[in-house]
TORLUM-497795 format. One record per atom (N, C-alpha, C): residue number from 1; x, y, z. Coordinates in steps of 0.001 Angstrom, whole numbers, plus 500000, padded with zeros to 6 digits. Layout:
BEGIN
 resi     px     py     pz
  NUM      X      Y      Z
...
***
This chain:
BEGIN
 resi     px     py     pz
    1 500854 498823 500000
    1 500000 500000 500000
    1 500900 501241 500000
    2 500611 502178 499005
    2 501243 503233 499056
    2 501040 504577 500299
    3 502093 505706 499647
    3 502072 506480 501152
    3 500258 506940 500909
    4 500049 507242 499541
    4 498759 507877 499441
    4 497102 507177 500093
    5 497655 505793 499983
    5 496596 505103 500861
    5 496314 505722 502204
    6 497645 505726 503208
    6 497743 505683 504036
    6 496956 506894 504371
    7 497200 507963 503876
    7 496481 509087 504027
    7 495249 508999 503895
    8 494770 508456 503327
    8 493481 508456 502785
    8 492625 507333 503723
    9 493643 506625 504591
    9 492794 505496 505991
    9 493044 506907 507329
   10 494344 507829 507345
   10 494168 508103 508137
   10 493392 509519 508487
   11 493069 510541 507057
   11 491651 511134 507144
   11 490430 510706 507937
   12 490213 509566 507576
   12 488860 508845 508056
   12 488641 508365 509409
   13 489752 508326 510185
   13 490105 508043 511244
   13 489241 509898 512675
   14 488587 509422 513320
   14 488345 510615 514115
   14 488988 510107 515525
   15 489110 511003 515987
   15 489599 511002 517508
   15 488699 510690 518338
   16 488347 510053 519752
   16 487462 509966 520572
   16 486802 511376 521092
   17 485244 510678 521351
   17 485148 512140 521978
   17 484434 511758 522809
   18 483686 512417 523813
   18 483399 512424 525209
   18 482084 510892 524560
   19 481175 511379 523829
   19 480363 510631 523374
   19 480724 508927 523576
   20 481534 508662 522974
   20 482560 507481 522677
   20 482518 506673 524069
   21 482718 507709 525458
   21 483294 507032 526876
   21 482012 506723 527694
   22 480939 507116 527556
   22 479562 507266 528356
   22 478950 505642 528308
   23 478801 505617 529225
   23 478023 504163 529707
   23 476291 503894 529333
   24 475833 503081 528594
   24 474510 503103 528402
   24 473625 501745 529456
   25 472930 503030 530033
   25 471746 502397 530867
   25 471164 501218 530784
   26 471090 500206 531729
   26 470169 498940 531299
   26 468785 499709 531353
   27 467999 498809 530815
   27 466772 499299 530424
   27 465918 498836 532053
   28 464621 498397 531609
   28 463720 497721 532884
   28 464071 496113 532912
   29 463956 495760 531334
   29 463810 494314 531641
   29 465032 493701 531865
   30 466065 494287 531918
   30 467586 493924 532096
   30 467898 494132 533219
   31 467450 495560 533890
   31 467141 495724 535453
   31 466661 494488 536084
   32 465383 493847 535819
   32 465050 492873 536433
   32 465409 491437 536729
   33 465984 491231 535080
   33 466890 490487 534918
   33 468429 490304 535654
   34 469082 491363 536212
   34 470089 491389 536922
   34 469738 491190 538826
   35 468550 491088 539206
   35 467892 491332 540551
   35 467040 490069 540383
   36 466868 489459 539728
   36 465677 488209 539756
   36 466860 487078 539750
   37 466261 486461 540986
   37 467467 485386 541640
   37 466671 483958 540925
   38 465559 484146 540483
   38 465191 482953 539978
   38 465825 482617 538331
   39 465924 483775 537472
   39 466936 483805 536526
   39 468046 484012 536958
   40 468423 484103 538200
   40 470180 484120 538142
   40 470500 482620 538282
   41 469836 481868 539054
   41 470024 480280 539712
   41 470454 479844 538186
   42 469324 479737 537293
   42 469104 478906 536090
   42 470215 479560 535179
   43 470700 480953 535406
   43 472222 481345 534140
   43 473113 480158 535156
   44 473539 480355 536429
   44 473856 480088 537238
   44 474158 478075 537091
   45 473307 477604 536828
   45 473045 476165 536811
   45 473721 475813 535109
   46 473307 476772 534243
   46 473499 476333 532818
   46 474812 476627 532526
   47 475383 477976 533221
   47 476991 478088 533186
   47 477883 476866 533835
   48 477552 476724 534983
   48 478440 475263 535576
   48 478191 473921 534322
   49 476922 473717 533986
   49 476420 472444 532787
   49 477901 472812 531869
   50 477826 474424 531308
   50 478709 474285 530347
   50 480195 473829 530783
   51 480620 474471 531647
   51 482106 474002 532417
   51 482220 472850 532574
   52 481144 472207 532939
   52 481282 470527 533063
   52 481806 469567 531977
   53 480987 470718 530654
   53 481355 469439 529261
   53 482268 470131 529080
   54 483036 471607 529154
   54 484363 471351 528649
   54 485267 470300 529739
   55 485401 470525 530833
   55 485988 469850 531399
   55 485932 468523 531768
   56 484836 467916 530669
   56 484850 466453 530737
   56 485101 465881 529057
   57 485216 467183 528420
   57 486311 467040 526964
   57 487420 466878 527027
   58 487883 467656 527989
   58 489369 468091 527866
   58 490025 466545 528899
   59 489235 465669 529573
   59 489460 464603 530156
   59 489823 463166 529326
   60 489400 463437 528051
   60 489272 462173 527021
   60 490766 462046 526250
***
């Protein structure tokens, strides 16, 4: 790639701006979702399931 490319990727290029760093809000149902212990058990139960089959792959 020539020097003229280069120029022409680094035009297009913008700098960060405050916009870029700001954190976006969970909503309601994600709210609830993070506080409802009856969906946490069951992420909770299905994450260990998964650890189990890797670690009963990686046993063979």
């Amino acid at each position: 790639m020539a020097i003229g490319g280069y120029e022409e990727i680094m035009k297009n290029i913008k700098p960060y701006d405050s916009k870029s760093f700001e954190t976006m809000a969970p909503g309601p149902f994600q709210r609830f979702l993070r506080t409802c212990k009856i969906y946490q058990f069951i992420r909770f139960i299905a994450i260990n399931l998964k650890m189990l089959k890797v670690v009963a792959k990686s046993h063979h």
